[in-house]
C-alpha positions as CSV (number, residue, x, y, z in Angstrom):
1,X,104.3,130.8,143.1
2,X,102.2,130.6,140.1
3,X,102.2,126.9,138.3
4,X,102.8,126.9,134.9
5,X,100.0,125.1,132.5
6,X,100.6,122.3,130.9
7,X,101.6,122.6,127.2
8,X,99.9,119.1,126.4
9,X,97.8,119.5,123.4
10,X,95.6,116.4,121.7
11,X,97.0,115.8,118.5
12,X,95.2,116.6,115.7
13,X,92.8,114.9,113.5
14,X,95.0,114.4,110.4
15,X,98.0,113.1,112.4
16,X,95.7,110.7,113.8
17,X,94.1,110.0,110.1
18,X,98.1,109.3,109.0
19,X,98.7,106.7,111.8
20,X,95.9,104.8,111.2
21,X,96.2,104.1,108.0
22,X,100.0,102.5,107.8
23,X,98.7,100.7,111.4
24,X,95.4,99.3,109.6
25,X,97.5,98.6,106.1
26,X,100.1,96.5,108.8
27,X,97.2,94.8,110.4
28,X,95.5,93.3,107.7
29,X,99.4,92.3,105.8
30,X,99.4,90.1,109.0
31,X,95.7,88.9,109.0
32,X,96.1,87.9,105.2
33,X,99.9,86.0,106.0
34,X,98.5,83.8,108.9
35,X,94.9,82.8,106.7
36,X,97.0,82.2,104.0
37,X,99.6,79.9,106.6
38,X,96.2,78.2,107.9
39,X,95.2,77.7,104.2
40,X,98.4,76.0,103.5
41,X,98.3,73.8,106.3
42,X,94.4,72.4,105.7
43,X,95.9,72.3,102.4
44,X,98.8,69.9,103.2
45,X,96.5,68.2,105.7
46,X,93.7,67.0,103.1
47,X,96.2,66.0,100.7
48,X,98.2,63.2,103.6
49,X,94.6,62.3,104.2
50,X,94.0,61.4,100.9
51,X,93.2,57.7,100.7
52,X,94.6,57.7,97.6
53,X,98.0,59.7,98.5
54,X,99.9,57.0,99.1
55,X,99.1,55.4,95.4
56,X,99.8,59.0,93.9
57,X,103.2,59.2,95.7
58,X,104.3,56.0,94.1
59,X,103.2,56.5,91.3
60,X,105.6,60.3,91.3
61,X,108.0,57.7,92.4
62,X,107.7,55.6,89.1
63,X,107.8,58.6,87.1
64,X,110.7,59.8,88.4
65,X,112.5,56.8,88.4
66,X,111.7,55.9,85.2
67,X,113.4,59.9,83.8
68,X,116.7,58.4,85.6
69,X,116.1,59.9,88.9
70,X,117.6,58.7,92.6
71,X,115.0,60.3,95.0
72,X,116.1,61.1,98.3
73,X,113.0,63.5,99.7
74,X,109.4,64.0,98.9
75,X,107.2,66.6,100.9
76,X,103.9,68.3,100.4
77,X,103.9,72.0,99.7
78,X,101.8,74.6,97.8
79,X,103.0,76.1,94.7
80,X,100.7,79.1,93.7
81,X,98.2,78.2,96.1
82,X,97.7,74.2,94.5
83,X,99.1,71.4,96.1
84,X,102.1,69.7,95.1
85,X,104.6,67.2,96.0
86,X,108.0,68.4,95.9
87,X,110.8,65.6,95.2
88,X,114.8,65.9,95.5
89,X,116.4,64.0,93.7
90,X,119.9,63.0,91.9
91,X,120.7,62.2,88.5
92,X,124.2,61.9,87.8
93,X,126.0,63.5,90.2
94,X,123.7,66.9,90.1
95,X,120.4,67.4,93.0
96,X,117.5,68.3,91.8
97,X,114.2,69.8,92.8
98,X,111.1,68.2,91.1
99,X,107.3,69.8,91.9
100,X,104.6,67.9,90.5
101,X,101.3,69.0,90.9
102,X,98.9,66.8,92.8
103,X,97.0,64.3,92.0
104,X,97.9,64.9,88.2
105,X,101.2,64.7,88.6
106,X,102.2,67.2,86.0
107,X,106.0,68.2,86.3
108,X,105.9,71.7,87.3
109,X,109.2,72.5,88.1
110,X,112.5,70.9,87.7
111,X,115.8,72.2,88.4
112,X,119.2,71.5,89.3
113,X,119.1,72.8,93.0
114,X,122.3,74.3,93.7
């Protein structure tokens, strides 16, 4: 009996050329979301370390307060890549979100947060 050959052939170069590039282009999405998740964790990290971050946080606190807010829960965040502390808050009987940007505490963002 006479064995048949194999029909295996490579594949060629421009296949090759067209799964690399979508594999590479999915790689480096990836690469670019966890620096950008490490960047936003050093980021939140050396603004709690600030010595002065507890003086800044009261002073949101005043702020706040003093617009007719009822704060129920800060956090540190990044907004466009700056740090910010994120506040939410009632007035009335509506919750709000508040981001201020840190240390300057410029209002950033606030909206009823439905």
């Amino acid at each position: 009996m006479k064995h048949s050959q194999s029909q295996y052939t490579k594949p060629s170069k421009p296949l090759l050329k067209k799964l690399l590039l979508p594999v590479a282009a999915v790689c480096a999405i990836f690469l670019a979301a966890e620096g950008f998740d490490l960047y936003e964790d050093y980021a939140q990290y050396r603004m709690e370390t600030d010595p002065a971050f507890a003086q800044h946080h009261d002073r949101a606190l005043s702020i706040l307060h003093s617009r007719g807010y009822e704060v129920h829960d800060s956090d540190t965040d990044l907004h466009w890549a700056r740090p910010v502390l994120e506040f939410e808050a009632y007035k009335g009987s509506l919750e709000y979100k508040i981001v201020m940007s840190y240390p300057d505490l410029n209002i950033i963002e606030e909206r009823v947060d439905l």
